[in-house]
Structure formats: C-alpha cells, structure tokens
N, C-alpha and C positions, 0 to 999 in steps of 0.2 A: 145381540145379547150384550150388556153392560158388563163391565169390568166388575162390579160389586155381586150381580145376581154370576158373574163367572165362576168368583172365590166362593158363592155360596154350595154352589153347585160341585167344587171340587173339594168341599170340606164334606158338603151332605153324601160324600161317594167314599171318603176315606176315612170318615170318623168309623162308620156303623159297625165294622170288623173289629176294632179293637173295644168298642164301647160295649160290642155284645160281648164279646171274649170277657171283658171283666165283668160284667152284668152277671154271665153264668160262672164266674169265678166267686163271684158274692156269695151268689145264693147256694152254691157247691158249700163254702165254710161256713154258712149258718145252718141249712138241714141237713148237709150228710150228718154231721157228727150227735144232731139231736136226733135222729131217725135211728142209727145206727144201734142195734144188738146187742151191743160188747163196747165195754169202757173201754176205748181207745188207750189209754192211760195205766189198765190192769194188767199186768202179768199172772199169766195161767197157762195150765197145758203146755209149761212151753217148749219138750221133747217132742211131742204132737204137732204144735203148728210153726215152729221156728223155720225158717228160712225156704218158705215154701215160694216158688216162683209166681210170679205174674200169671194170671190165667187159670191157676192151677187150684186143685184141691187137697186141706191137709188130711191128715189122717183120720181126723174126726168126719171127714167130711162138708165141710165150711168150704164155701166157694172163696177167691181172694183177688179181686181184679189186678191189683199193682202187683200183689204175693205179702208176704210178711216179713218182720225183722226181727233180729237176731235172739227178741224174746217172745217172739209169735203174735204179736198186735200187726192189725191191720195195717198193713202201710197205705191204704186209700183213706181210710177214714183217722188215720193217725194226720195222714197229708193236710185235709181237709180242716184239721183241727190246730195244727199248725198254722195253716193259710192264716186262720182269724185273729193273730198276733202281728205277723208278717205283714197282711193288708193293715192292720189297723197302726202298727207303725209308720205303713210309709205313707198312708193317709193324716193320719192326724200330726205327723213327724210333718211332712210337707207342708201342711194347713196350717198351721201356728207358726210354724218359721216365716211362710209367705204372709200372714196376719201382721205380724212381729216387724217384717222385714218391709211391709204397705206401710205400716202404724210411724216407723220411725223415718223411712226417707220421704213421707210426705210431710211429717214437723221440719225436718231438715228442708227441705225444696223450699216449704212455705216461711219459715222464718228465718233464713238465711242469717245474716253472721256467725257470730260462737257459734250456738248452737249447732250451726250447718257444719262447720267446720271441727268440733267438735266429735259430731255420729260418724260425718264420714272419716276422720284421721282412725276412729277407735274401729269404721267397718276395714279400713286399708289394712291394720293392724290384723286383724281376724285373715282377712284375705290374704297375709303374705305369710302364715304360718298353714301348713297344711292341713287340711281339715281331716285325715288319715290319724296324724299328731294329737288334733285336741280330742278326737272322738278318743283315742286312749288314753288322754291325759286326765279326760272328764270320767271314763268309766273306773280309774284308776284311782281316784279319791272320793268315788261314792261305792255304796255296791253294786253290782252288777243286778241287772234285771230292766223291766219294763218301765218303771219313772224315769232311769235313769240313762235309758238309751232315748227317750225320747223328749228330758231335757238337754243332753249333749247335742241331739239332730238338730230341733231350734236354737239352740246354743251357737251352731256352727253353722245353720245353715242362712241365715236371714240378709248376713249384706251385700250379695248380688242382686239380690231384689231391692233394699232400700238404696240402693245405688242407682236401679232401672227406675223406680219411682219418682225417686229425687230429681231425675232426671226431664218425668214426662212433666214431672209438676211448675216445675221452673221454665218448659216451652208453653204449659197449657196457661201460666198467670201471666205470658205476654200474652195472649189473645186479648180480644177489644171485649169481649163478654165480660172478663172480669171486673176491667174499671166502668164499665157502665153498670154490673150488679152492684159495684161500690157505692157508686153513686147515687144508687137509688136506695141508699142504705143499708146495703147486709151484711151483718157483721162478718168480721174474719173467720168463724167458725163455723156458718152459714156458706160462704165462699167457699170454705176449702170441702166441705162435707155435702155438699149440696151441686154446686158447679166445677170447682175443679178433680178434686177425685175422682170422680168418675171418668172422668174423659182420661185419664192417668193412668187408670186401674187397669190396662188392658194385658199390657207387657208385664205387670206382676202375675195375674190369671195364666198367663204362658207360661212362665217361670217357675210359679207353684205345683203347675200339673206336670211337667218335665221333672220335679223335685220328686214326684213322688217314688217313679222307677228307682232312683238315684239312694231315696231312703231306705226301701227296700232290697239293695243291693250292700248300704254302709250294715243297716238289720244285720245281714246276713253275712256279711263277712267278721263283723261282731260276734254273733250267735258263734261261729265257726272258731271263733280262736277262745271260746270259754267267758268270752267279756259281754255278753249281752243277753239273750235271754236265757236263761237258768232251767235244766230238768229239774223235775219231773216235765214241767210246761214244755211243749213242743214247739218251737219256730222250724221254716225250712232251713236257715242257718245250719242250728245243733244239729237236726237230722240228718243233712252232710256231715257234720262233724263225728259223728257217732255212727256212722258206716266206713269213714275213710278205711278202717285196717279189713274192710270187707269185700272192696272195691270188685277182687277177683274171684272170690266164691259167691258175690250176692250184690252182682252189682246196681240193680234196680232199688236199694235201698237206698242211693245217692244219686241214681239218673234220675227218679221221676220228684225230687224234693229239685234236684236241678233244675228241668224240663221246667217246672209250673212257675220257679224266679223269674226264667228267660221269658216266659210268656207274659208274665205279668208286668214287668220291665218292659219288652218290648210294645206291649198293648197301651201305656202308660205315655212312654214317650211318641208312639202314632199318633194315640189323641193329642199329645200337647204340641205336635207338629203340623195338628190337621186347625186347630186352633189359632194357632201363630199364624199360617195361610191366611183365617179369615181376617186377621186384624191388621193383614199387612196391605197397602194399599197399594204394592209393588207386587202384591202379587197374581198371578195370571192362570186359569184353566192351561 
C-alpha cells in the first residue's frame, strides 16, 4: 500500500463520525424548528410547562425530550433553533475570514515588496493584540447582534491564514511550472489563479475548517456575556447565559445548550484534523 492511498484511507476512517455528527446536526436545526408545534420563541402556559425535566411530561400533558425553561418553551426545539445561528456563524464567520485571509496572503506572496510587507506588518499587528480584545472592542462600537459578530470574526480572524498562504505561494512560484507557464505567455493573473493557487490552497482549507469550532466557541462566549447575539433570538451562547442562576434547580437548561457547542466543536476540529492528514505528505496510516 502507498503512502498517499494510506493517508486516504486514514482520513476515509476518521472523517465519517464527525462529518455525520454534523450532517445530523444540519438537518436537526433546519426541520425540528420548522416541524415543531409550538413557536419555540412564545410564551404561554408558563405555571403549566416551566421547568419541567428532561423526559418528562408537563401538566398539560406535552411530552419534552430535553424538558423545558424557565418560561415553558421547549428547550429541544428552542436548542435546535438556536443551533441555526450558532452553525451559521461559525460557518460563514470561518468561510469569509479563510476567503479574506487566501484573497490577501496570495497578493502578498505573489507581489512581494510594499505590498507584501505591508499586509503582513498590518497581519503581525492583528496577531499581537488578542483576538479576545478586539472581539470586544468591535462589538463595543457597533451593536451587538448578528452583522456584527460576524464582521468582528472575519475582522480578527483572517491573518493566520494569509500568513499560511503567503507562505505556500512563495514556495509554489519557485517551482519550474511557473516560469515555463511564463513563458509561454500567461499572464500574472492567469498564474496566480490558474497554476499557483491552487496548489497553495491546501493549508488555508485546514485552517478555515479548524476556524469553524473556534467561531462557534468566540459565538458563544459572546452571546454569554450579553455582546453577541440579542433575545428574543436564540444562540447556544444566551441560552447558557440565561440559565446560569438555574444551574441548581434546572440544570439541563445549560447542560444540553453546552453538550451540542462541545459536539460541534469537537466534530468540526476532527474533520479539520482528518483533512490536514490528507494534505500532509508526512503523514502515515
């Protein structure tokens, strides 16, 4: 067995558990909350169905898989409807900063001087101030909410990656491919988007999918301190936030908003782990 069909073989074995994990984590926050009963988001009943356990039935009757919160909404399909904020920031928070963060260290790699020297002194800058810091600083002179957690994410998140790029870009345009596509006339823009990119692009794709866990962790420790996504709307963030003083009469209104961060986080970084394996040419079944 070859070294290359090895790595395949040991990504094809460790991707599928997290890839399904999130797969049914998708499709969980697009139909439960469109399926479901009861506006997740109504209060009603709430002497009736408040703080009824996991498993259990309230008074009306209503079955409750997770159980309920402190105003009788479902906390499963409250979860679920949550999830579609929480996935979609650390998906799309990830995906534009990795975009953001390919788009500038491949001008930088490829045109070197100023330029280069330039993106990277302004990415070093970014990098030596904590990204803990400007996520506050960013949500702190806009308002809080959805645009604006997830212009601070690409905001802060992009120059490890245009750093990894800069880097592949500048070993991939020594290669002898380039001066001879030169040479045969393709322009600079042709070059960089056609032959070098791509062979550069690998180590951002690692990057970006490892970002994702990481966004939906900054998400939620946001959400949690009042700076990021805004009630009514549900993130798992607020939804800790909004059980902490429950912790000990109802604790399942902060375990299972926990539970599905750590899942997803972890699901998140095994693929971007199981990924890295395959692009790494060091590495071995």
């Amino acid at each position: 067995m070859t070294q290359e069909s090895s790595r395949r073989r040991s990504f094809n074995a460790s991707w599928r558990v997290p890839a399904i994990a999130l797969l049914l984590l998708a499709l969980g926050v697009l139909l439960v909350p469109a399926l479901a009963t009861r506006d997740p988001l109504r209060i009603e009943d709430v002497l009736a169905r408040r703080l009824v356990p996991p498993f259990a039935h309230d008074m009306r009757g209503d079955f409750h898989v997770f159980g309920t919160d402190r105003f009788g909404r479902d906390l499963f399909v409250r979860m679920m409807l949550a999830g579609r904020l929480s996935l979609l920031v650390g998906v799309v928070g990830a995906g534009l900063a990795g975009a953001l963060g390919t788009l500038l260290g491949a001008i930088a790699g490829w045109m070197g001087g100023l330029m280069d020297r330039a993106l990277m002194a302004l990415a070093d800058l970014l990098l030596a101030l904590p990204r803990l810091v400007l996520l506050l600083v960013g949500v702190a002179l806009w308002s809080p909410g959805l645009r604006t957690v997830l212009v601070v994410l690409v905001g802060t998140g992009w120059m490890g990656i245009a750093r990894l790029v800069r880097a592949e870009v500048i070993a991939v345009r020594a290669r002898p491919f380039v001066p001879a596509a030169r040479a045969l006339g393709a322009a600079p823009a042709r070059l960089l988007l056609r032959h070098v990119l791509p062979n550069a692009i690998g180590p951002a794709a690692v990057a970006t999918t490892l970002g994702v866990g990481n966004a939906i962790l900054l998400e939620s420790g946001l959400s949690f301190l009042g700076l990021g996504i805004q009630p009514p709307a549900p993130s798992w963030g607020n939804m800790i936030s909004e059980a902490r003083y429950l912790v000990r009469d109802a604790f399942w209104i902060s375990f299972f908003p926990g539970l599905f961060i750590g899942i997803a986080v972890l699901a998140a970084n095994i693929l971007g782990d199981g990924i890295r394996d395959l692009n790494d040419p060091r590495s071995v079944d």
